[in-house]
N, CA, C and O of each residue as an XYZ file, in Angstrom:
640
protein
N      47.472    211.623    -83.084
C      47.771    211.515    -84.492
C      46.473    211.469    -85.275
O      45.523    210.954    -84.686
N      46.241    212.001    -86.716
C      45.602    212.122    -87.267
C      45.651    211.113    -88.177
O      46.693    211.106    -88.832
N      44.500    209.860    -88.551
C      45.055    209.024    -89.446
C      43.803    208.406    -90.221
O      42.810    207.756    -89.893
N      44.290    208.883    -91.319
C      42.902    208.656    -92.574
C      42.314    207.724    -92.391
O      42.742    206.589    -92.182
N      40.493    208.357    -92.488
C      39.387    207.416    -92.487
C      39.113    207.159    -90.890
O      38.284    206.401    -90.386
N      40.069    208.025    -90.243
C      39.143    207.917    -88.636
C      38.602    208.884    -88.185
O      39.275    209.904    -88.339
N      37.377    209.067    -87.532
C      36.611    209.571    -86.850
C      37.199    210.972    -85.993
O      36.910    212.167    -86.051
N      38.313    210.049    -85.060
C      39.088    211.139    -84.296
C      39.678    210.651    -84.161
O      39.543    209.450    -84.395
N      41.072    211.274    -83.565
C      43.014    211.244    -83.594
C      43.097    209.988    -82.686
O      42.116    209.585    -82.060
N      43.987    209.550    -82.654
C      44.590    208.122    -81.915
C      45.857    208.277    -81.276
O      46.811    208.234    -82.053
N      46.071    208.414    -80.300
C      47.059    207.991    -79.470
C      48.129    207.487    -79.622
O      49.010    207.964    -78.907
N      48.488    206.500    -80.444
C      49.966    205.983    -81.378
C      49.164    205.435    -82.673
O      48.034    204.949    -82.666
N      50.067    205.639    -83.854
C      49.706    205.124    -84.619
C      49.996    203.882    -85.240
O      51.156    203.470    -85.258
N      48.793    203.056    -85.899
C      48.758    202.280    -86.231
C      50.434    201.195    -87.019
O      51.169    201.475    -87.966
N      50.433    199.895    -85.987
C      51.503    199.236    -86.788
C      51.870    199.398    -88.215
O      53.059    199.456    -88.529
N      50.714    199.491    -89.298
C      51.010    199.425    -90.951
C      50.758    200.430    -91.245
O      50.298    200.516    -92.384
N      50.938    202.171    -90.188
C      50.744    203.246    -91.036
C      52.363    203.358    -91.463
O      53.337    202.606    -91.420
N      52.089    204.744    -91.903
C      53.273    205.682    -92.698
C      52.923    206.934    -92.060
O      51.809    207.351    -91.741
N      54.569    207.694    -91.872
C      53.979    208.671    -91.351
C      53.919    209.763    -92.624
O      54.149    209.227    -93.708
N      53.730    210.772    -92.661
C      54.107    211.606    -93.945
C      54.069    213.347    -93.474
O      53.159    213.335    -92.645
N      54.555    214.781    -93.558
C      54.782    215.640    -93.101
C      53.326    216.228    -94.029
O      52.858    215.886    -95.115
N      52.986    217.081    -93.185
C      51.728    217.892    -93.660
C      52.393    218.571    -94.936
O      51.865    218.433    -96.039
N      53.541    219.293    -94.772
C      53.766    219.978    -95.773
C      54.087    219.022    -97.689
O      53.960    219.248    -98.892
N      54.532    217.975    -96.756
C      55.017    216.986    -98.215
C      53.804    216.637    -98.708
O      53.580    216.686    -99.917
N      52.760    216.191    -97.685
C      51.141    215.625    -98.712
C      50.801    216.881    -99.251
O      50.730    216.936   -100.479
N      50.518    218.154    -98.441
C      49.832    219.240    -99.447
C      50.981    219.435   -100.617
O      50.581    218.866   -101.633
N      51.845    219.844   -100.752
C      53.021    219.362   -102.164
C      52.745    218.300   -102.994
O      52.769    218.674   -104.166
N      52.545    217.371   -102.897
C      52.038    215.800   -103.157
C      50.640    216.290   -104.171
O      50.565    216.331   -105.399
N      49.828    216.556   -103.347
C      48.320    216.707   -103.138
C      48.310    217.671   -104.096
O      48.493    217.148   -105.195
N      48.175    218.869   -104.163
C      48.669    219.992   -105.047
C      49.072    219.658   -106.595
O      48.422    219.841   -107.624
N      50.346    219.116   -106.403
C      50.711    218.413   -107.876
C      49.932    217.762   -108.497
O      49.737    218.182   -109.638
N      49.281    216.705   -108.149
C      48.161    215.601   -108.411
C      47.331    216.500   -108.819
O      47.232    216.608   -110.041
N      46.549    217.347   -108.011
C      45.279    217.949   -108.206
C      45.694    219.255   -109.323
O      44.736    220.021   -109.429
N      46.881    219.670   -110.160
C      47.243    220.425   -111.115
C      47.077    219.653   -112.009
O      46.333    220.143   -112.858
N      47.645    217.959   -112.419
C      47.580    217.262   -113.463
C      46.878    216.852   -113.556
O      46.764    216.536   -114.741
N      45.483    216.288   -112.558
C      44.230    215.208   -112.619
C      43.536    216.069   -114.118
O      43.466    217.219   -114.550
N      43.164    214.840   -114.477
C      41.783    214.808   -115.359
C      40.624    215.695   -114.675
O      40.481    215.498   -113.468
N      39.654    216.783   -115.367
C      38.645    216.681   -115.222
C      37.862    215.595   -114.783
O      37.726    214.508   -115.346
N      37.328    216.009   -113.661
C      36.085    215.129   -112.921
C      36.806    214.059   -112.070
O      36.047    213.229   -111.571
N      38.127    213.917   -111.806
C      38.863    213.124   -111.099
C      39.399    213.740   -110.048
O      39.777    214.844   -110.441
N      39.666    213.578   -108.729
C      40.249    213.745   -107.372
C      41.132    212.819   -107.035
O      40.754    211.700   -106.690
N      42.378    213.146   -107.088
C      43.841    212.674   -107.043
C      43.012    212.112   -105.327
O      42.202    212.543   -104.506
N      43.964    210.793   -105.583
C      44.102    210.234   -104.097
C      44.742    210.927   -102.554
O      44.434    210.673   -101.390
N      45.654    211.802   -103.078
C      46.362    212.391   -101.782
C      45.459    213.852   -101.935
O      45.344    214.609   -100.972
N      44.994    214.071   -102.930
C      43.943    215.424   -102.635
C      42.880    214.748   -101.486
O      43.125    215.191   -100.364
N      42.179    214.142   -101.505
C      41.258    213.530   -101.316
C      41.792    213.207    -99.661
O      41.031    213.341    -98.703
N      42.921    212.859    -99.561
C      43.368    212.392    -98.083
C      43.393    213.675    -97.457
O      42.914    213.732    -96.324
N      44.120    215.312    -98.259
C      44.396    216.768    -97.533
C      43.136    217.342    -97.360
O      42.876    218.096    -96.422
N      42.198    216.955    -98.387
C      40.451    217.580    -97.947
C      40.454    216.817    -96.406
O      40.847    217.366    -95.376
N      39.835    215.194    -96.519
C      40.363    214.620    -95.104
C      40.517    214.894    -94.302
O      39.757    214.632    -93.370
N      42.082    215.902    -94.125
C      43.107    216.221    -93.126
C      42.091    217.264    -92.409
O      41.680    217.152    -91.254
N      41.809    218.172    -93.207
C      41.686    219.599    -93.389
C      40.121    219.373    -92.721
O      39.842    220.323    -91.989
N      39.477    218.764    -92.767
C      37.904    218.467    -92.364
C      38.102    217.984    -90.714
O      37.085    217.808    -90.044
N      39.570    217.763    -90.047
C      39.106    216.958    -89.462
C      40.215    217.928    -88.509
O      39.906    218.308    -87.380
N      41.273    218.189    -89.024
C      42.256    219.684    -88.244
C      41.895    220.575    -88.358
O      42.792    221.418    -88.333
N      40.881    220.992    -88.503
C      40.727    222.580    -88.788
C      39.842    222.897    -87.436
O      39.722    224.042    -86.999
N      38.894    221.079    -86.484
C      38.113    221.455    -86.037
C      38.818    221.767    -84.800
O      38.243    222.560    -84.055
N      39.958    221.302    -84.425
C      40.406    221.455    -83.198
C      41.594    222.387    -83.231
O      41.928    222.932    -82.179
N      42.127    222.571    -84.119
C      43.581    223.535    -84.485
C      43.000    224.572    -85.558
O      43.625    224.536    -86.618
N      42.006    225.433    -85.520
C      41.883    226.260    -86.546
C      43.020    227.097    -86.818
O      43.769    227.520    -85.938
N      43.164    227.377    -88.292
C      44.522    228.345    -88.891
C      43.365    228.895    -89.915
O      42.567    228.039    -90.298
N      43.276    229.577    -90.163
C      42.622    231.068    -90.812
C      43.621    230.143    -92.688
O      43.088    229.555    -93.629
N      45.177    230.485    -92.413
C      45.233    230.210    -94.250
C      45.112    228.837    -93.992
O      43.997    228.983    -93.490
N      45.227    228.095    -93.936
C      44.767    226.601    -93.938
C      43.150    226.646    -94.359
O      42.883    226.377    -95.530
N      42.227    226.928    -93.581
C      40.916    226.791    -93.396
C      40.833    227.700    -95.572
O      40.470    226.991    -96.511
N      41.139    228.810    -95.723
C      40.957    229.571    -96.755
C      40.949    228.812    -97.643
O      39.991    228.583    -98.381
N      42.401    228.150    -97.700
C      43.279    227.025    -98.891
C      41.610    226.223    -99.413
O      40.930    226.254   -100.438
N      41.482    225.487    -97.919
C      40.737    224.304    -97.943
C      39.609    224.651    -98.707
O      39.236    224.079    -99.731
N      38.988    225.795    -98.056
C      37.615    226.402    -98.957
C      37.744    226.824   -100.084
O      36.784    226.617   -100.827
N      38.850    227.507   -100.618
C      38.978    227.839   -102.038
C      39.560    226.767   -103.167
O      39.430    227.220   -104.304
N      40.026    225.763   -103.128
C      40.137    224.801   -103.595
C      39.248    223.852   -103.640
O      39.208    223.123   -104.631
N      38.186    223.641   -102.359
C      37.117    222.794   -103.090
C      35.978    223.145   -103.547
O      35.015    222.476   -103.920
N      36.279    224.978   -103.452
C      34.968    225.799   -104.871
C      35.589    225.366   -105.890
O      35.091    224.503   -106.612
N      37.056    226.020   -106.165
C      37.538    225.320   -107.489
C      37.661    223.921   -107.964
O      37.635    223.524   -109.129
N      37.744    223.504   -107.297
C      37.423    221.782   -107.851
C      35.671    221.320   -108.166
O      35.264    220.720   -109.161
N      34.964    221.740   -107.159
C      33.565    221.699   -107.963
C      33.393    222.514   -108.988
O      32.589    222.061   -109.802
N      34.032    223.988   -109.380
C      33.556    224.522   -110.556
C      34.350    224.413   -111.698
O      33.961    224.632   -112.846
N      35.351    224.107   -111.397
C      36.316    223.784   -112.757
C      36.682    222.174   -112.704
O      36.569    221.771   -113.861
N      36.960    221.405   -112.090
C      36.981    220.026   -112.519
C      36.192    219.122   -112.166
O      36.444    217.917   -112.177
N      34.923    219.768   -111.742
C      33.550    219.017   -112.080
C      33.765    217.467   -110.621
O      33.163    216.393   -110.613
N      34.714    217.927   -109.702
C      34.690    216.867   -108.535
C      33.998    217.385   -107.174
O      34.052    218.615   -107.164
N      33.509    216.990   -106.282
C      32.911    217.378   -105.274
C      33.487    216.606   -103.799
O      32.785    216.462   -102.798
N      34.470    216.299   -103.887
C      35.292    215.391   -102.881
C      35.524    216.704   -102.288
O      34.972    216.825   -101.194
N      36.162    217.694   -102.677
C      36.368    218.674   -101.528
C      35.216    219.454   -100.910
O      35.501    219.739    -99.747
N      34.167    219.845   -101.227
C      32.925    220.470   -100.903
C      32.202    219.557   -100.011
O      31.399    219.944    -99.163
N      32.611    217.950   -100.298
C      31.707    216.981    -99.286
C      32.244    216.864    -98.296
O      31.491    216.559    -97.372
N      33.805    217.032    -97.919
C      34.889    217.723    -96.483
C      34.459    218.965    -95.990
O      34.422    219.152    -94.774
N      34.098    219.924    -96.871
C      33.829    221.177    -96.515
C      32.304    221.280    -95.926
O      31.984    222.313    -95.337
N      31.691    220.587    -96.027
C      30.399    220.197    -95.701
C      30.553    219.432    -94.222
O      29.635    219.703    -93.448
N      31.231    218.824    -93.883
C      31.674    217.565    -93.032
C      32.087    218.674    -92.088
O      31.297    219.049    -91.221
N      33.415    219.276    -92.228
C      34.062    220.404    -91.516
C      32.902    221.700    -90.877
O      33.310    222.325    -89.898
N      32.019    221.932    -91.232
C      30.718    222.750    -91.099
C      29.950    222.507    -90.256
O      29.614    223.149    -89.261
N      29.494    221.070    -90.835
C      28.608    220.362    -90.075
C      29.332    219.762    -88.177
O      28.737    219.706    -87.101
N      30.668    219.454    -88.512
C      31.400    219.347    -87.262
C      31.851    220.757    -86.284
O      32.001    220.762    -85.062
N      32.004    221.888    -87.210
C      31.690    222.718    -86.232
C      30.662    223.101    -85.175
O      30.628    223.432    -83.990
N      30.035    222.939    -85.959
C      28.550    223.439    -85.644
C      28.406    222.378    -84.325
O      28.089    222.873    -83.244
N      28.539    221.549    -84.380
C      27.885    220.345    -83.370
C      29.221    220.328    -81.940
O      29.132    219.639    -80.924
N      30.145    221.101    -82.218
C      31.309    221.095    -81.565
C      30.936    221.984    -80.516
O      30.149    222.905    -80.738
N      31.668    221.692    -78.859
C      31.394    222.300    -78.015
C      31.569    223.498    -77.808
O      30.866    224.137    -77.026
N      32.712    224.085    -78.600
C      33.416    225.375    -78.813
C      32.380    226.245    -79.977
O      32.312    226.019    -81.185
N      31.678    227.214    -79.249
C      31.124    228.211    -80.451
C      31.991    228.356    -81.859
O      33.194    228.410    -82.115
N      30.730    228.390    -82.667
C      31.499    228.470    -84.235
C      31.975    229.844    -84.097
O      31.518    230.699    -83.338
N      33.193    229.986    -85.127
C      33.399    230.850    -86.024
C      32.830    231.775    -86.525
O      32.052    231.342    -87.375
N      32.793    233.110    -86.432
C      31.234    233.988    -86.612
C      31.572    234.198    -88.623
O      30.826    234.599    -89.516
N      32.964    233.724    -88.648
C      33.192    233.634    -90.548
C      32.791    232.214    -90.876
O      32.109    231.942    -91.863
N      33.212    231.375    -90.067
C      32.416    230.424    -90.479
C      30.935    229.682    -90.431
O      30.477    228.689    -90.997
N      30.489    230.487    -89.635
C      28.830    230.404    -89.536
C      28.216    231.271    -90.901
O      27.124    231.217    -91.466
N      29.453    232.095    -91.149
C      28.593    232.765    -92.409
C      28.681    231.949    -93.553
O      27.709    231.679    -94.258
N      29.839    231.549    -93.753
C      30.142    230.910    -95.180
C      29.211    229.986    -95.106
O      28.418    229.956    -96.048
N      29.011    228.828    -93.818
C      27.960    227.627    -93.704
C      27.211    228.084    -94.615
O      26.991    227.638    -95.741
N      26.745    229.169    -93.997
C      24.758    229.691    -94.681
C      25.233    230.112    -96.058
O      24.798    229.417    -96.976
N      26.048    231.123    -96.386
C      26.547    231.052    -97.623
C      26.248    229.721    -98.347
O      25.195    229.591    -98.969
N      26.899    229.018    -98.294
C      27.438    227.835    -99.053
C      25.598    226.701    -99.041
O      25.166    226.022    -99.973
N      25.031    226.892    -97.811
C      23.555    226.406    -97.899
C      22.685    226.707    -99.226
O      22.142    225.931   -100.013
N      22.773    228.594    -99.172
C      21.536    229.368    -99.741
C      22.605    229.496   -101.239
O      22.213    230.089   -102.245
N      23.718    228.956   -101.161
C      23.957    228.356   -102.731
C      23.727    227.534   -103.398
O      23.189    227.651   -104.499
N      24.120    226.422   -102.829
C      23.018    224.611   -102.867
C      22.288    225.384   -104.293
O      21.972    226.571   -104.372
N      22.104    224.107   -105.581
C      21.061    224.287   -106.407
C      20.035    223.454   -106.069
O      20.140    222.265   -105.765
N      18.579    224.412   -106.157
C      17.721    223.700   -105.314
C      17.191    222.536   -105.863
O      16.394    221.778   -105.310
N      17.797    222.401   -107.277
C      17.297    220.896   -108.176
C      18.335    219.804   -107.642
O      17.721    218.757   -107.846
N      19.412    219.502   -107.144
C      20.250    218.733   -106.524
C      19.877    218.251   -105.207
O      18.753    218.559   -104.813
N      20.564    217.605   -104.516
C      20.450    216.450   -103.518
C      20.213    217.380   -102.239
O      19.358    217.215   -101.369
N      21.194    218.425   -102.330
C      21.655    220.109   -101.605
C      22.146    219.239   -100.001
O      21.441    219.513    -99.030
N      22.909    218.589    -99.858
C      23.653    218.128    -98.369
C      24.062    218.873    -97.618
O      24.375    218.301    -96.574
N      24.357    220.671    -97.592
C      24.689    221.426    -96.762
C      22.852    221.855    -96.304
O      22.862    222.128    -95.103
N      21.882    221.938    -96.686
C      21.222    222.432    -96.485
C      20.239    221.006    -95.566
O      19.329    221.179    -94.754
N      20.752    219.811    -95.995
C      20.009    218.621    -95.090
C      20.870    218.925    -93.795
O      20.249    219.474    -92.886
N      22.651    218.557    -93.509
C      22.897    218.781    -92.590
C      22.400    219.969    -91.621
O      21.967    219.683    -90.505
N      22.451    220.972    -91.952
C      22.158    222.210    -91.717
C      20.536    222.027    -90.593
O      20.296    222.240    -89.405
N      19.740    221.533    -91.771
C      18.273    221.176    -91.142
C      18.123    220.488    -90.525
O      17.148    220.564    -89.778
N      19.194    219.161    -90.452
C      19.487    217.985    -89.061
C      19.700    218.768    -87.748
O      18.882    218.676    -86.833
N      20.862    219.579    -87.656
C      21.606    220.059    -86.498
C      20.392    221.392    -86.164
O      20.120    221.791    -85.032
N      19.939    221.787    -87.129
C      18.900    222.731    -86.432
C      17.626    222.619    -85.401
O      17.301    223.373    -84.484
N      16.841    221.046    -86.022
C      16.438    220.787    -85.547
C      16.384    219.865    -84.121
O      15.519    219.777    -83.249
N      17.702    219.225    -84.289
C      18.076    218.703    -83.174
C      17.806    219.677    -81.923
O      17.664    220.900    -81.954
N      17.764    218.607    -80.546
C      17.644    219.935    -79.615
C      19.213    220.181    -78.897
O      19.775    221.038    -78.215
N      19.511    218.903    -79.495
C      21.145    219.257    -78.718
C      22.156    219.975    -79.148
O      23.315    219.839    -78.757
N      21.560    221.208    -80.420
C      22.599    221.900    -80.713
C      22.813    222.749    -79.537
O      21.904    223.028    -78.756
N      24.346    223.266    -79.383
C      24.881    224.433    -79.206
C      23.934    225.542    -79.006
O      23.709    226.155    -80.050
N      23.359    225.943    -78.039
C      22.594    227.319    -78.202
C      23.216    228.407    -78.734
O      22.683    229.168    -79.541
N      24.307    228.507    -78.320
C      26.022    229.690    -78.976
C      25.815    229.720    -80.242
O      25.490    230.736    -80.855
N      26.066    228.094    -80.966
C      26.120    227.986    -82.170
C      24.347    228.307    -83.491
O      24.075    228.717    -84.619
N      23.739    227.794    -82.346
C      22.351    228.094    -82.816
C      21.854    229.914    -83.048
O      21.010    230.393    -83.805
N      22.547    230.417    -82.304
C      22.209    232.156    -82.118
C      23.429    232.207    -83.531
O      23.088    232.638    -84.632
N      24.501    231.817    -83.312
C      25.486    232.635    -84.390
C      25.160    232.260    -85.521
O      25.491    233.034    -86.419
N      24.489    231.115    -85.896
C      24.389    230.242    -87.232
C      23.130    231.641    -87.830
O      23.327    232.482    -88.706
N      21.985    231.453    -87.038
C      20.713    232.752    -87.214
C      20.973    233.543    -87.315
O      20.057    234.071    -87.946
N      22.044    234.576    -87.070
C      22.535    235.972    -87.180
C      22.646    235.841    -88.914
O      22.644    236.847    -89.624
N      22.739    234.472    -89.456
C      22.550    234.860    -91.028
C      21.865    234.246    -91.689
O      22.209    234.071    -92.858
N      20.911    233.809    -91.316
C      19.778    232.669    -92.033
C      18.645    234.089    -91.947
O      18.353    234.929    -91.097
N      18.267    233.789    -93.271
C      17.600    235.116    -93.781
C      15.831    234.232    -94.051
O      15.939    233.071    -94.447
N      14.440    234.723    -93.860
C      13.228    234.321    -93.728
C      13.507    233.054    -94.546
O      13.696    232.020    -93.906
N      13.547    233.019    -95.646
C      13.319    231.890    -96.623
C      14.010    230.481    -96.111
O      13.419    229.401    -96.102
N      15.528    230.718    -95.638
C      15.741    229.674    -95.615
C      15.467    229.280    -94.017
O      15.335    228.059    -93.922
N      15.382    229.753    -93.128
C      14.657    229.693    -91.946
C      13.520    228.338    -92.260
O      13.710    227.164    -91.945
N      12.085    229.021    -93.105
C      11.713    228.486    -93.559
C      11.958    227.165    -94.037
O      11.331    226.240    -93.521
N      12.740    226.951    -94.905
C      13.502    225.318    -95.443
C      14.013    224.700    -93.628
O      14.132    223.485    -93.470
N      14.205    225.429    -92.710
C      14.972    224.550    -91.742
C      14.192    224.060    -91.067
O      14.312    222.959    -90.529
N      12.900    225.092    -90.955
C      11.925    224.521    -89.907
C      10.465    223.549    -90.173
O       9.784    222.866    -89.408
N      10.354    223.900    -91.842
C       9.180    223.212    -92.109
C      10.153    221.731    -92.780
O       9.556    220.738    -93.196
């Protein structure tokens, strides 16, 4: 079972959870995130980013994974929140470090989504990015597929 704010799935769930159907929170989640305020992230949005950061690494689905990514561009560029981009970051960064070779679409978007980073900001895809690179315990798989799109410059940012 998958159950918010843990690390990884659990075996039975917790005495004081709830259970709830994937399809009813993204419905839930959805609604919320149509009516929220600018610059606000509905609570059950915030739980389906969550979901989605943390199922996608072991059950990938192609429209699931899409949903997830195109909704938390649109939520950073139109309602000014970054709760979904900091899952989408999380989800990236957990591929990457995962025993199973990445995604050769999602090794691209990673670097995508890096060499977008504004370079006046904090840029957290591009720190993770430079953590797991330099580490020696990445993935060699993942280390060759991630490079098939890291272009001189940002090479550069990973290694110096």
């Amino acid at each position: 079972f998958w159950v918010k704010d843990m690390d990884t799935p659990v075996e039975s769930l917790p005495l004081d959870a709830t259970h709830e159907s994937y399809a009813h929170l993204r419905s839930k989640a959805l609604d919320h995130r149509n009516n929220a305020p600018t610059g606000n992230c509905p609570y059950d949005m915030d739980v389906l980013y969550q979901f989605w950061s943390h199922f996608l690494i072991r059950n990938f689905n192609t429209r699931m994974y899409d949903e997830f990514r195109r909704f938390a561009f649109e939520d950073a560029a139109q309602n000014l929140s970054d709760v979904g981009l900091r899952n989408l970051i999380k989800f990236y960064g957990e591929s990457l470090s995962s025993e199973t070779t990445i995604r050769t679409r999602i090794a691209r978007h990673y670097v995508d989504l890096v060499k977008l980073e504004n370079a006046d900001a904090s840029r957290p895809a591009l720190i993770q990015l430079r953590s797991a690179w330099r580490n020696g315990a990445l993935n060699l798989k993942n280390r060759k597929r991630i490079s098939d799109f890291i272009d001189d410059e940002l090479r550069s940012l990973l290694e110096n």
